[in-house]
C-alpha positions in Angstrom: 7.0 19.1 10.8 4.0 16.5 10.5 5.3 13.0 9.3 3.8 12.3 6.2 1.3 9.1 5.9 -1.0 7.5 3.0 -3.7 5.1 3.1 -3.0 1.8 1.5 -5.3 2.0 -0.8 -4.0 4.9 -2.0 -0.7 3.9 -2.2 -1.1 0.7 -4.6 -3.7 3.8 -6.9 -0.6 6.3 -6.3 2.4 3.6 -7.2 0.2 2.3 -10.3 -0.1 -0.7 -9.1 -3.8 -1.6 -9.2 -5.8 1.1 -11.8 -8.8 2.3 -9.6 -9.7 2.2 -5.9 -12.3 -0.3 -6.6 -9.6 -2.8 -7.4 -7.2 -2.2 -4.6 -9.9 -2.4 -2.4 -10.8 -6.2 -3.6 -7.0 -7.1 -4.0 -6.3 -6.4 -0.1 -9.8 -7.7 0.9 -8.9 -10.6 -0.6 -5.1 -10.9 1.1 -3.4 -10.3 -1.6 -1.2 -7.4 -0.3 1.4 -7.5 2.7 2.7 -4.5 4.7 6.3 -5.2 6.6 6.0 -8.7 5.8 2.2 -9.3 6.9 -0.4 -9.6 4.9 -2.8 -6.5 5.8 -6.5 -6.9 4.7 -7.0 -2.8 6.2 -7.4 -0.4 2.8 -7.0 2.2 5.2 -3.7 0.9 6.9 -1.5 3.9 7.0 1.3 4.3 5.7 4.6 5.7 6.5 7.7 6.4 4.5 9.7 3.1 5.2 7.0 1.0 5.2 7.5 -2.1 2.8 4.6 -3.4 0.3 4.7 -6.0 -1.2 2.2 -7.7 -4.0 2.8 -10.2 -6.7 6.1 -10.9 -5.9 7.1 -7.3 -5.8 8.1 -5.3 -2.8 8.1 -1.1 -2.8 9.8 0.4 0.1 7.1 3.7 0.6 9.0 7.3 0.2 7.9 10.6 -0.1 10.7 12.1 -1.9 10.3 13.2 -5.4 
């Protein structure tokens, strides 16, 4: 069974937190975002389930389960 992963980017699109790619994309350029308690400027950071984000003072722990 392949672990799955998602891109950070897509993560803050898929979890509603920023609206479009275009602003996740600026809001981790500009170091706004932190993965596992570092702040991550990659949008293309994978990500796997257990992985923490946090931004503006919220953290999401990243599952798969639906």
């Amino acid at each position: 069974m392949e672990e799955k992963t998602i891109r950070l980017s897509q993560y803050l699109k898929w979890m509603g937190i920023c609206s479009t790619g275009g602003e996740a994309k600026i809001r981790i350029q500009q170091g706004e975002v932190m993965v596992n308690g570092d702040v991550d400027t990659r949008r293309g950071r994978v990500l796997r389930a257990g992985d923490r984000v946090a931004f503006e003072g919220q953290e999401h722990v990243v599952s798969f389960d639906v």
